[in-house]
N, C-alpha and C positions, 0 to 999 in steps of 0.2 A: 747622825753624827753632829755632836755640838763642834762649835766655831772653838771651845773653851777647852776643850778636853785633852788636849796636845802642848797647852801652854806651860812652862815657858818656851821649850825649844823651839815650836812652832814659827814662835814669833823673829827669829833670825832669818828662817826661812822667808818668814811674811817678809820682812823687811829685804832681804835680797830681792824676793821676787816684786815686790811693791817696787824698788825703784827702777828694776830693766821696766817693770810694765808703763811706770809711769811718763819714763823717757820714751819710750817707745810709742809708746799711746801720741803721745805730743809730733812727734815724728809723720807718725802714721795721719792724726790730722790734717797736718800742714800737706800730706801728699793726697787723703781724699778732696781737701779742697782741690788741687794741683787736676785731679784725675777729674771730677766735675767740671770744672772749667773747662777742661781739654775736651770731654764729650759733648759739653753745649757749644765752645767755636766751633770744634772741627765740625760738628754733625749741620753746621749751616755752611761751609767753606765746603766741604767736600762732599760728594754724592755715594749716597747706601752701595752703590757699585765700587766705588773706590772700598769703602770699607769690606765687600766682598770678597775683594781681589785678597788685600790681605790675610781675610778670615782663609782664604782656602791655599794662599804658601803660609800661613802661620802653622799647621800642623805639621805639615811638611820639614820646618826647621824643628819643631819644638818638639819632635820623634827622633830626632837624631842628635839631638841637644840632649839626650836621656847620656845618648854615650860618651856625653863631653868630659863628664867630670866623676860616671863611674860609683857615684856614691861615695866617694871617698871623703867630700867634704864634712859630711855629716861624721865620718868616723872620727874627722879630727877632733868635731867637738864631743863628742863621746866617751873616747878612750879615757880613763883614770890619767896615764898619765902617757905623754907621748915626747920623741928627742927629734930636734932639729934632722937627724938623720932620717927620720923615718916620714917627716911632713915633706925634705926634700925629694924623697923616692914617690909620696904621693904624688907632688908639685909636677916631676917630669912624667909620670903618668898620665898624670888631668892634661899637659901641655901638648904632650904628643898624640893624646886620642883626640882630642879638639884639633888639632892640625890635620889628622886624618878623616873626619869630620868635614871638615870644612870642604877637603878638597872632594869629599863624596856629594856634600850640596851641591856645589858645581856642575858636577858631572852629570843629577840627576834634573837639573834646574828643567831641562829642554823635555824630559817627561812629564813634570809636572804639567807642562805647557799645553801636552798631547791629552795626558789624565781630563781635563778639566776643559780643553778647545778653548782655551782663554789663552792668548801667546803674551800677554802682559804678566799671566801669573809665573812662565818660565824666569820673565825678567826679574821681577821682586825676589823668585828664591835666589837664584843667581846674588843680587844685592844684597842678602840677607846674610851673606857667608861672611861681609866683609866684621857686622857687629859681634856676629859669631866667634870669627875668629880673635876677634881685639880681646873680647871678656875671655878667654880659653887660658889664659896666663894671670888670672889674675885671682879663683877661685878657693886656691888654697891659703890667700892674704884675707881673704875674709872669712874665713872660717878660723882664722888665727883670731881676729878681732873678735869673734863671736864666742867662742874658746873665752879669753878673758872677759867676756862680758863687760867688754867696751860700751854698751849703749849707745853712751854718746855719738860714739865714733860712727859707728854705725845706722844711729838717726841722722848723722849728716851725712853720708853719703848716701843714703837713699831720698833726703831731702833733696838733693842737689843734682842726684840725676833726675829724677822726675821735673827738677825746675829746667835745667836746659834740656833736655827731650821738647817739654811743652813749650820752649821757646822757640828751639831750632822746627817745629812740626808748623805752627802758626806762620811761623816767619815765610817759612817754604810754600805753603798753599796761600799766603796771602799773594806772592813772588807769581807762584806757579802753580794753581790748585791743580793736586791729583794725586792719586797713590803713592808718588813718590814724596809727598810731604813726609807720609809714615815711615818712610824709609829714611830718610833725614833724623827725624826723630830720635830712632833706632840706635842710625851711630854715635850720633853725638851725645847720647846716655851713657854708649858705651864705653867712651869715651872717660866720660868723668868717673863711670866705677870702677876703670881699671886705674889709672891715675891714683885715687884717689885712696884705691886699696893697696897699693905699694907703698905711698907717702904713711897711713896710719897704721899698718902690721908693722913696720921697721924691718921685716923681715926679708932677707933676698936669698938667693939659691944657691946651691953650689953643683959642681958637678956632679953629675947624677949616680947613685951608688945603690947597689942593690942593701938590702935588713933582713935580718933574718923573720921578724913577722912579717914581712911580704906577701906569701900566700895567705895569712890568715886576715890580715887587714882587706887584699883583693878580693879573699870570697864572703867578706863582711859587704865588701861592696858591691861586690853581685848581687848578692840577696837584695840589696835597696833601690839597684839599677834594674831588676827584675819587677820590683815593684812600681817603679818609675814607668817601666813600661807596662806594665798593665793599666796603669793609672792611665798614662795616656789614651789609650783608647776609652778610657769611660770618661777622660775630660776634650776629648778632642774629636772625636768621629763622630758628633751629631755637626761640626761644620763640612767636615769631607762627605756626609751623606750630605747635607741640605744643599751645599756648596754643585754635584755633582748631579742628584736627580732638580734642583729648582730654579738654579743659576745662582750669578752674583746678587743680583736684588735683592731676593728672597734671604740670602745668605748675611749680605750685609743690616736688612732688618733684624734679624736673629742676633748677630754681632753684637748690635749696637745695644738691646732689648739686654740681652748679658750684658754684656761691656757697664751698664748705666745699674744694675743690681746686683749681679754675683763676683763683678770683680773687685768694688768696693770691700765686700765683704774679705775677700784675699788677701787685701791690703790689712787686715785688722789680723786674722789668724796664720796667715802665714808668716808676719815679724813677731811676733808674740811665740814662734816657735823659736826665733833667736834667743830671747829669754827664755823657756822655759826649756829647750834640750839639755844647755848647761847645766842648768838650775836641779832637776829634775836627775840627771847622770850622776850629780853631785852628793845627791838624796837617796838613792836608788837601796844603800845600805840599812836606810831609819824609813821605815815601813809610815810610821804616822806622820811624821813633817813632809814626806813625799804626799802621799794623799790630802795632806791638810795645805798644802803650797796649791796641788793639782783640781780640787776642789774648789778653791778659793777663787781659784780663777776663772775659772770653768763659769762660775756662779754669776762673777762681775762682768765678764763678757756676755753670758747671754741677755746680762739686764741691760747693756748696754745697745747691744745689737737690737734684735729680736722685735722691741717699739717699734724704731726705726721700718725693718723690713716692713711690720703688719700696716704701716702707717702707707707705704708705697704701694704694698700690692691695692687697698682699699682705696687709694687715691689714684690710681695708673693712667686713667683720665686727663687728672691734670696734671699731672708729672709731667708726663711725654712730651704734650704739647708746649710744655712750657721750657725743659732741657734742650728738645732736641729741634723741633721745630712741628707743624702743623703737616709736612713732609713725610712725617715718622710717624702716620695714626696708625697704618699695621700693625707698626711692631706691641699698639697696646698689649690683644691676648697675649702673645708671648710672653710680654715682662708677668703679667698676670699669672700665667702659668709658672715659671720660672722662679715666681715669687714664693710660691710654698713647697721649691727646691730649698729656696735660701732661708725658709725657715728652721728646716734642719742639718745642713751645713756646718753651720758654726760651732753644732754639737757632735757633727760627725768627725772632721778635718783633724781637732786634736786627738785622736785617737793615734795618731802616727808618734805623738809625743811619748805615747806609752811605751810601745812601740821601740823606736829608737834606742831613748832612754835606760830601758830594761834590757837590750843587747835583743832582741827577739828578733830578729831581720830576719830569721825563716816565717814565721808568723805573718810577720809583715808582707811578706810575700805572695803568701797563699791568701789573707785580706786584701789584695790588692786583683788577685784574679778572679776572684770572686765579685767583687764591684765592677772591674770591668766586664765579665760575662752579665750581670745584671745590667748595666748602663746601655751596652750594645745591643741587647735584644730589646732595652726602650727604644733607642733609636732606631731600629729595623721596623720596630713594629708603629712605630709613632709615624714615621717620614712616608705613610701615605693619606696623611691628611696635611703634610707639607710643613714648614716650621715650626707651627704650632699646634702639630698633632706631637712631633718631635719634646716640645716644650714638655707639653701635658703627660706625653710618658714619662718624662725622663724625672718630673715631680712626682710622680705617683713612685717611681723606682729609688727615688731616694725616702722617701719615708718607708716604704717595704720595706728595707734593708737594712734600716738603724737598729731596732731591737737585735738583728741578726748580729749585726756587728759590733756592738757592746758584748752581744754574749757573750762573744768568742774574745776579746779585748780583754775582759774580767777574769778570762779562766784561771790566769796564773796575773804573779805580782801585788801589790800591795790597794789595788783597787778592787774591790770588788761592786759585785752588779747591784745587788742592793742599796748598799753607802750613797751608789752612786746617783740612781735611779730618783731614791729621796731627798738628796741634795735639789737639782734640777729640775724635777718636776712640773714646780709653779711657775719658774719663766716660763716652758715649751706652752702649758696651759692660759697661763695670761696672754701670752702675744699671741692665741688662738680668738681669749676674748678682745684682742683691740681690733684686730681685723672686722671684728663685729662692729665694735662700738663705731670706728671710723666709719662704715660704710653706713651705720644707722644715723651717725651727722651729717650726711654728705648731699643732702637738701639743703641744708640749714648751711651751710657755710660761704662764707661772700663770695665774687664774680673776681676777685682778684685773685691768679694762681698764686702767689706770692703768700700773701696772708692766709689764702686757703690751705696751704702748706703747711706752716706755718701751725695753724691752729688745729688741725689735722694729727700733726708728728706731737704737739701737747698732750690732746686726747689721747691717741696712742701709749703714749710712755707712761700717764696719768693714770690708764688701766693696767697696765702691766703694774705702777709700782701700788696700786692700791689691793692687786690680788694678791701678789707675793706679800705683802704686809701681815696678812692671815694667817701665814706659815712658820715654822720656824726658821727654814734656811731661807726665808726673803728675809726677815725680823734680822737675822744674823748679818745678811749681805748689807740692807742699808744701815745696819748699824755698825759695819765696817767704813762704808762711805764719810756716816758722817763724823765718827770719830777721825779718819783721816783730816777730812777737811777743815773743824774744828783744831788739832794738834799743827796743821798748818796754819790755820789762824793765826794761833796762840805765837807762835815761831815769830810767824811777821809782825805781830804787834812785839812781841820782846826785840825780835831786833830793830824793829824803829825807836821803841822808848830807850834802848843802849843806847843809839848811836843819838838820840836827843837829848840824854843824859851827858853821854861824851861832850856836846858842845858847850 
């Protein structure tokens, strides 16, 4: 599939999608910086145990947090077209199941306690009801924002909780190191996204009124809370087994081992799903600007990502010791292992975009129990060689299942497997060969982690972008790049020689 073949329409598409990505991109920087930083203080301020405790009430909220919001948020951005009446009948839905929610966390806080013989971990879920419950009202104002494809609005508020989270967590463990730093964190994140998403929707509620798509909207929602929960267990039950057969240590190494490679990675494809649900709902009718938007991107993230990972798993040596401390040399194999999870991730995750988009929420659903019956039996069968037996299945199960799951992603709508397949190809294959290359420099590079880094992540990117070069769809990708950056050039020299002219 040429880059050319779809123009001109294409190209409105491109350009919509070009600027949520690119605002968002910027966004998402300013918060991986945010998210690094947060893992190199906290992981010297607090102990792998602190981070355990967490790791094993984090599932706990974040399976009950599936029933907060019901799916419904994603319908708002969806729907063709939707009336104040019908966002407010979501609004007191999300409002009141998040209030019953909250008070179920409570209730079950003191099992958790018993689950795990940890009586601290009772406490944290207990505390965790309060961020819970703050963000359960405020759901439906960001999915308004996301709807109009606010970007902006929406990179600042995800800026700006990530900046007070990471302030109020430091500030806390400096005061008083200990798990409850994280819980400090928590609220006062929550704090600023709920605020913050009433101040930029404009939107406020009224009393609550039943619609007549009621039923149809709820069982659009099912289907996505259905899939939410199956997800869950394929993104969350390798810490409740490690957490349970290995303790907090073992649990917190795992944590952090994630936390420092595949939540990075979250941070790039999950806001980019702001941008492209809209985007893509809106396309859904023009068969080729949908695929030419959806391709497009597809392409510039994996070349974006992809270096990166191969660059960490081949360097995981001196990563570790250098983010987190000399503390954290276990959790090496893991990131190592984990490492060639997250190299097919970033190709997997959008597939929900399709998904959405196309109204397919049955699909979606049964792709979703399908991943977690795959995920669960990596972790059953991993977790007796302990974290990093966990690790190593749970990478082998996610490459097993990507073919499966394109297949079935392709059967219907305007993507098909082939298009897609040779689109993509050469990133998946290049950041196979930089993982080589980096580990074949890895004599050769100097005694400073810093530089070795450094020069590391060059090589890396440096293979990727010289094998996709050989290709048609690399040729096309960076010849996407540099015409952008070029036509931005151009802009900023014309408007500085105006406004030199103006004087």
């Amino acid at each position: 599939m040429s880059s050319k073949k779809y123009d001109p329409k294409e190209k409105m598409s491109g350009r919509l999608v070009k600027r949520g990505v690119i605002t968002t991109g910027l966004a998402q920087a300013l918060k991986l910086i945010l998210q690094l930083c947060s893992v190199a203080v906290l992981s010297r301020l607090l102990t792998p145990s602190d981070f355990g405790l967490l790791a094993m009430a984090g599932p706990i909220v974040a399976f009950l947090a599936m029933f907060q919001n019901l799916g419904l948020t994603q319908l708002t951005v969806q729907r063709p077209k939707i009336t104040h009446r019908e966002v407010n009948f979501l609004f007191w839905i999300s409002t009141f199941a998040g209030l019953v929610v909250t008070l179920i966390i409570l209730l079950i806080s003191p099992l958790a306690a018993s689950f795990y013989g940890e009586p601290d971990v009772g406490l944290l879920v207990a505390g965790l009801a309060l961020p819970f419950l703050i963000t359960s009202s405020g759901a439906q104002h960001i999915a308004i924002i996301n709807r109009r494809m606010e970007f902006g609005k929406l990179a600042i508020i995800e800026v700006a909780t990530s900046a007070v989270t990471l302030v109020a967590v430091v500030a806390w463990a400096l005061y008083a190191p200990s798990f409850w730093a994280l819980w400090a964190g928590a609220v006062a994140g929550a704090i600023v996204t709920i605020s913050l998403a009433w101040l930029y929707s404009g939107w406020r509620p009224t009393m609550p009124r039943w619609t007549d798509q009621g039923w149809a909207m709820i069982k659009f929602g099912s289907d996505l809370t259905g899939f939410n929960f199956a997800n869950f267990f394929a993104r969350n039950l390798d810490n409740v087994i490690i957490g349970k057969v290995s303790g907090s240590v073992s649990l917190g190494l795992y944590e952090r081992a994630y936390k420092l490679l595949l939540f990075p990675l979250t941070q790039v494809t999950n806001p980019l799903s702001q941008v492209m649900l809209p985007t893509l709902s809106r396309l859904v009718s023009e068969p080729g600007r949908y695929r030419y938007a959806f391709i497009r991107v597809m392409r510039l993230m994996l070349l974006a990502i992809l270096p990166g990972v191969a660059a960490a798993i081949a360097m995981s040596d001196i990563l570790i010791p250098f983010f987190l401390g000399n503390k954290w040399g276990a959790a090496i194999p893991i990131f190592q292992a984990l490492g060639f999870a997250a190299m097919v991730q970033p190709l997997n995750n959008p597939a929900g975009w399709l998904f959405v988009s196309q109204g397919r929420s049955r699909d979606f659903l049964w792709c979703g129990l399908a991943t977690a019956f795959i995920a669960i039996s990596a972790f059953a069968l991993g977790i007796t060689w302990g974290p990093v037996g966990v690790a190593v299945c749970y990478a082998i199960s996610e490459i097993l299942k990507t073919p499966i799951l394109w297949w079935f992603v392709c059967r219907k709508g305007p993507i098909r497997l082939y298009d897609f397949l040779g689109q993509i190809w050469p990133f998946i294959v290049g950041g196979q060969f930089a993982v080589l290359s980096v580990m074949f420099i890895m004599p050769y590079l100097p005694k400073m982690p810093l530089l070795a880094l450094a020069l590391g992540t060059v090589v890396a990117y440096s293979t990727v972008l010289l094998f996709v070069l050989i290709t048609k769809p690399g040729r096309a990708t960076v010849s996407e790049i540099t015409t952008a950056v070029t036509s931005k050039m151009s802009r900023s020299r014309s408007a500085h020689n105006g406004g030199r002219n103006a004087l």
